[in-house]
N, CA, C and O atoms as a GROMACS GRO file, in nm:
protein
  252
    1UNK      N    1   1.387   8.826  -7.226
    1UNK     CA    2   1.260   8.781  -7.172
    1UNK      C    3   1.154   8.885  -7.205
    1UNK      O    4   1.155   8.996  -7.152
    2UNK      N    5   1.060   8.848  -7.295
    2UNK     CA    6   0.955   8.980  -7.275
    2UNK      C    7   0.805   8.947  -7.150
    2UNK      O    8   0.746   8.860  -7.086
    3UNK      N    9   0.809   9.090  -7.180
    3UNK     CA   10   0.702   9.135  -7.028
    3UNK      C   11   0.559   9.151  -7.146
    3UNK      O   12   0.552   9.172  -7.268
    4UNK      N   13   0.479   9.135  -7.060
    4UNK     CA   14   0.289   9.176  -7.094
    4UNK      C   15   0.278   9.322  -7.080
    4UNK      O   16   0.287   9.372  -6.968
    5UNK      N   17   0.258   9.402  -7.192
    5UNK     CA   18   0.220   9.532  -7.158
    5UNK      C   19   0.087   9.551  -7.259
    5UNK      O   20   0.087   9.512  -7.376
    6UNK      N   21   0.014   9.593  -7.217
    6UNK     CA   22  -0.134   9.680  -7.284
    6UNK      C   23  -0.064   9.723  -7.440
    6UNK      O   24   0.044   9.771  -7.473
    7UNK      N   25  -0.152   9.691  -7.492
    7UNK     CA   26  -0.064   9.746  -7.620
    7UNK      C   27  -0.186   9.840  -7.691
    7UNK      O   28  -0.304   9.829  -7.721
    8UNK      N   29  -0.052   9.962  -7.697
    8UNK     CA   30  -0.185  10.075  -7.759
    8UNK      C   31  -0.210  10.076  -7.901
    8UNK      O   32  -0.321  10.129  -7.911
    9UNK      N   33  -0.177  10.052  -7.996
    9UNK     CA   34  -0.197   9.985  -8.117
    9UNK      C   35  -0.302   9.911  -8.156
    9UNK      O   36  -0.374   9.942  -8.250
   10UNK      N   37  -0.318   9.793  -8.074
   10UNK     CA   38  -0.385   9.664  -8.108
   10UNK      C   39  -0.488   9.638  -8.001
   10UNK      O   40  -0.496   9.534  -7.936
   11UNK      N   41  -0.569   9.748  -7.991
   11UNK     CA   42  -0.685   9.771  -7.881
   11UNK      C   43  -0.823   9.778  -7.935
   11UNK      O   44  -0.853   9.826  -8.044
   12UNK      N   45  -0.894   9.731  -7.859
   12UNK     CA   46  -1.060   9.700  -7.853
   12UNK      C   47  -1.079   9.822  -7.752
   12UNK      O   48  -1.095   9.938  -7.790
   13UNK      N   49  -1.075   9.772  -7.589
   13UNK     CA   50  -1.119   9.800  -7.478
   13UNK      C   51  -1.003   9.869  -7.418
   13UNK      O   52  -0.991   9.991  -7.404
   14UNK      N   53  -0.917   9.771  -7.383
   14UNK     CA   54  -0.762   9.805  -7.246
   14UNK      C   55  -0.694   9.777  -7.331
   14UNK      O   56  -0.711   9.877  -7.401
   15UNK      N   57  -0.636   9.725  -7.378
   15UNK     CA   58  -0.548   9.647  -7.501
   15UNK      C   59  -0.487   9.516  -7.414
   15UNK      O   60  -0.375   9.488  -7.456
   16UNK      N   61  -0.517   9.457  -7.340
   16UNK     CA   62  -0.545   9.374  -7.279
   16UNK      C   63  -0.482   9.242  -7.358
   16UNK      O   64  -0.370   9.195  -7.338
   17UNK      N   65  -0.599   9.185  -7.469
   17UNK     CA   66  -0.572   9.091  -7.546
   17UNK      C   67  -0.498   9.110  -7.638
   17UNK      O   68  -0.444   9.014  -7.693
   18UNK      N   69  -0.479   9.221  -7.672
   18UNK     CA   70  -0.364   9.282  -7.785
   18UNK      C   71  -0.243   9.289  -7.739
   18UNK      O   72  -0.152   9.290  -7.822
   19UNK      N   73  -0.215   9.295  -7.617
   19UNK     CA   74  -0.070   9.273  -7.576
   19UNK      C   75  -0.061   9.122  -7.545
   19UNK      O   76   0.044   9.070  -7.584
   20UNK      N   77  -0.144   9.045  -7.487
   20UNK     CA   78  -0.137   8.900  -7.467
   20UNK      C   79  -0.050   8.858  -7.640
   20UNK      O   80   0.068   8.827  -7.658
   21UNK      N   81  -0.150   8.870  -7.730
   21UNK     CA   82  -0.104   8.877  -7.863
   21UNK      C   83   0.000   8.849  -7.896
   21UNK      O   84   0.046   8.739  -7.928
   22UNK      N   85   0.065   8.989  -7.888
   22UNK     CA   86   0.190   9.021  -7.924
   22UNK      C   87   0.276   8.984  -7.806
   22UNK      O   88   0.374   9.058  -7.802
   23UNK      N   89   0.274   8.912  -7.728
   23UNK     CA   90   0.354   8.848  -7.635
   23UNK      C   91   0.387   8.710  -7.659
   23UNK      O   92   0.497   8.656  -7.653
   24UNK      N   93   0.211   8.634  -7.704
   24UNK     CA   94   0.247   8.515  -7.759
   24UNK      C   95   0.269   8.493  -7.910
   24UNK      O   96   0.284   8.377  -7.950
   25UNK      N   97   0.270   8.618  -8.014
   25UNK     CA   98   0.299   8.594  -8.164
   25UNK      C   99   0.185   8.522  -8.174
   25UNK      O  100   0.227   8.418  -8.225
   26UNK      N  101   0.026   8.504  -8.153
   26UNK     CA  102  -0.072   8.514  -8.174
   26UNK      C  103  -0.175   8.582  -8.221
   26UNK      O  104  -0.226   8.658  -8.139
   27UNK      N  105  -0.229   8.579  -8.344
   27UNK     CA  106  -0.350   8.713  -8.359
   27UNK      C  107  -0.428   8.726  -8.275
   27UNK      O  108  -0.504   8.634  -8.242
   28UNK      N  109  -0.428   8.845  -8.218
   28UNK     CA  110  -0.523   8.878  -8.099
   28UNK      C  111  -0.689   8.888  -8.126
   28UNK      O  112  -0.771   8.913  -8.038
   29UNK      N  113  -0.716   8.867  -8.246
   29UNK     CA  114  -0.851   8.804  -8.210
   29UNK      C  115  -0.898   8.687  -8.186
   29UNK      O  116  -1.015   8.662  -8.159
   30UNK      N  117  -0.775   8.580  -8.199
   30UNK     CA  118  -0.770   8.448  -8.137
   30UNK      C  119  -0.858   8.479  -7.998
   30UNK      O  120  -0.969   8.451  -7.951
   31UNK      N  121  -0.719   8.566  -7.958
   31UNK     CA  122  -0.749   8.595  -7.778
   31UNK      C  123  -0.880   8.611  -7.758
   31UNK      O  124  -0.963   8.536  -7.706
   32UNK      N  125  -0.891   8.738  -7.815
   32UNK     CA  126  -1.041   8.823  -7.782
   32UNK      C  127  -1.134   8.676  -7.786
   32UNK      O  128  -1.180   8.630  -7.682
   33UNK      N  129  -1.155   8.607  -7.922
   33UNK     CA  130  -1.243   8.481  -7.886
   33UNK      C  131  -1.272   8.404  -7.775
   33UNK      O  132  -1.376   8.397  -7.709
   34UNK      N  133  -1.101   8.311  -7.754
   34UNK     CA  134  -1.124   8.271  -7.647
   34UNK      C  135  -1.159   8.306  -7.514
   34UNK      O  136  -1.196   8.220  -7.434
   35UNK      N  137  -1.146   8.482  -7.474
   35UNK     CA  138  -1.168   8.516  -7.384
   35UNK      C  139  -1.311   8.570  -7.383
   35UNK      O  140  -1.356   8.602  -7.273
   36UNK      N  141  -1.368   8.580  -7.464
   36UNK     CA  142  -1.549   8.543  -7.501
   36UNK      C  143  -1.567   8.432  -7.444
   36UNK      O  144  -1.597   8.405  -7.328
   37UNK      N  145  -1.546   8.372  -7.530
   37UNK     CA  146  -1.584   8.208  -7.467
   37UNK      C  147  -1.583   8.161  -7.332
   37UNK      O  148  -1.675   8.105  -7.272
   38UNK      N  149  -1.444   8.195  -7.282
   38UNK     CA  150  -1.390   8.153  -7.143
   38UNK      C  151  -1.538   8.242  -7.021
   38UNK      O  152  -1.595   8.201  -6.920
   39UNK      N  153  -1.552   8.398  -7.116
   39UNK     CA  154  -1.650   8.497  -7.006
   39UNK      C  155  -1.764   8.398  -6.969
   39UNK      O  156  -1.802   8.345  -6.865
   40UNK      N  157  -1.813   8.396  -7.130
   40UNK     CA  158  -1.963   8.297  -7.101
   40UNK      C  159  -1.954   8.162  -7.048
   40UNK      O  160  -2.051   8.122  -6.984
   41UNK      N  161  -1.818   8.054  -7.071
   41UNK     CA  162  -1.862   7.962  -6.960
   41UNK      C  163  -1.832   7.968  -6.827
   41UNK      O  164  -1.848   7.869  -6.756
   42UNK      N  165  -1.782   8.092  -6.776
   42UNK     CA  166  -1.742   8.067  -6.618
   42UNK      C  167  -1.836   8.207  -6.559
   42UNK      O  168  -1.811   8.259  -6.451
   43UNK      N  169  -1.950   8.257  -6.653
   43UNK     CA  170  -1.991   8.365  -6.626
   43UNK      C  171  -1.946   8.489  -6.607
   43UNK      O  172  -1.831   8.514  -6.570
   44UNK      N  173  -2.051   8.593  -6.637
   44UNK     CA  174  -1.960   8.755  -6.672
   44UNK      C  175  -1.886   8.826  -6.608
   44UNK      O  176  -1.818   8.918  -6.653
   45UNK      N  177  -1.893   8.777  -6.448
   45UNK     CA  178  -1.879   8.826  -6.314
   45UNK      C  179  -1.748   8.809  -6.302
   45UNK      O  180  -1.675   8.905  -6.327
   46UNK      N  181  -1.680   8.653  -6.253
   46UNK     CA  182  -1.525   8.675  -6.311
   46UNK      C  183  -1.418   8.702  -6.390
   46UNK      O  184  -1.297   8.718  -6.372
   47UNK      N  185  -1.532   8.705  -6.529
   47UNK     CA  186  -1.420   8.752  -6.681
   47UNK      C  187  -1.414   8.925  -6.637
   47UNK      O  188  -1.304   8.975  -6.617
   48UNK      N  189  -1.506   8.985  -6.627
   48UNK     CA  190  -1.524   9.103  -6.587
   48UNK      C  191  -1.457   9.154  -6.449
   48UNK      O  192  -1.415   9.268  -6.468
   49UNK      N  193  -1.432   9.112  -6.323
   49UNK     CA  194  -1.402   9.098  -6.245
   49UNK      C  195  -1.178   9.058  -6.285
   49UNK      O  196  -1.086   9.126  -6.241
   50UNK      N  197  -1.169   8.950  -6.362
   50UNK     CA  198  -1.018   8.956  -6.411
   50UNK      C  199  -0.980   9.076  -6.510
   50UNK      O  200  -0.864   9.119  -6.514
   51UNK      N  201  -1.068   9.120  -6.580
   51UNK     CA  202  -1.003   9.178  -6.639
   51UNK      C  203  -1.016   9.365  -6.576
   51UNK      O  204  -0.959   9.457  -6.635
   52UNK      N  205  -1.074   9.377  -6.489
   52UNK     CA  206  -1.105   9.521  -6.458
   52UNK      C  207  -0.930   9.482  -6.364
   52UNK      O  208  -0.875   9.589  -6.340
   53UNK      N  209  -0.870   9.394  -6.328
   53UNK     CA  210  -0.762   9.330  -6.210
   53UNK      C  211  -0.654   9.367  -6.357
   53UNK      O  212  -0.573   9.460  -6.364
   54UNK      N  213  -0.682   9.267  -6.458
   54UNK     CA  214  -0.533   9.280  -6.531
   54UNK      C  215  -0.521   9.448  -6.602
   54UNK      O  216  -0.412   9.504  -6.614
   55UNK      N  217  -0.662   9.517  -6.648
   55UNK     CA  218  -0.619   9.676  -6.698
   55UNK      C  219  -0.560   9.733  -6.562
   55UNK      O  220  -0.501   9.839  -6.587
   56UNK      N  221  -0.557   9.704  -6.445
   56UNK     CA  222  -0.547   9.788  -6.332
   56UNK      C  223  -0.356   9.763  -6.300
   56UNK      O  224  -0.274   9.841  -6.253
   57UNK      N  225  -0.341   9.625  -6.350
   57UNK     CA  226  -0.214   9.599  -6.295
   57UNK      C  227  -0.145   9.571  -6.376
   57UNK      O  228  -0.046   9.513  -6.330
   58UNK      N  229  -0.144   9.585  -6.517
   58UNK     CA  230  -0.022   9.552  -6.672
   58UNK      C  231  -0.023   9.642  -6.697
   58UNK      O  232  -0.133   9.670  -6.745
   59UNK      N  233   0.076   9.762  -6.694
   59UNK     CA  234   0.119   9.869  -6.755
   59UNK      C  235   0.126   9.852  -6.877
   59UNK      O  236   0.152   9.745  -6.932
   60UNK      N  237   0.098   9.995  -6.951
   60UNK     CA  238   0.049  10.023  -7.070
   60UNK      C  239   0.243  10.035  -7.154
   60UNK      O  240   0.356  10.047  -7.108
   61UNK      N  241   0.183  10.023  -7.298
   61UNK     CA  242   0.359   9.991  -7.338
   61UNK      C  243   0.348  10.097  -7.416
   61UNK      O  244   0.250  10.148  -7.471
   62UNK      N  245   0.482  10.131  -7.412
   62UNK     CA  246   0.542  10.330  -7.445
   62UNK      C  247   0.510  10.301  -7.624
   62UNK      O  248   0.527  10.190  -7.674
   63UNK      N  249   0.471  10.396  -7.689
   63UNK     CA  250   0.451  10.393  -7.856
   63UNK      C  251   0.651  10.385  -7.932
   63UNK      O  252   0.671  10.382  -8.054
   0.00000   0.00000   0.00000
């Protein structure tokens, strides 16, 4: 079973979408897009607001 970890490799910001990525065998700028997209239609407050929640609580993955 694999787990979601921050991936330090494949980082912008938190590595956030870069471990989503490599969890789903997705290019993570898929992610990064859709999670643009998703910020601006539900506004900046909850994309910003989830993701300050998921860097705080997905441990970072060992090199």
């Amino acid at each position: 079973m694999k787990k979601l970890y921050r991936s330090p490799n494949n980082m912008k910001i938190a590595g956030i979408c870069g471990g989503l990525g490599e969890l789903m065998d997705v290019d993570p700028t898929i992610i990064r897009l859709a999670v643009v997209i998703l910020g601006i239609a539900t506004g900046f407050v909850p994309f910003f607001v989830g993701y300050l929640v998921a860097w705080w609580i997905v441990p970072k993955a060992k090199e």
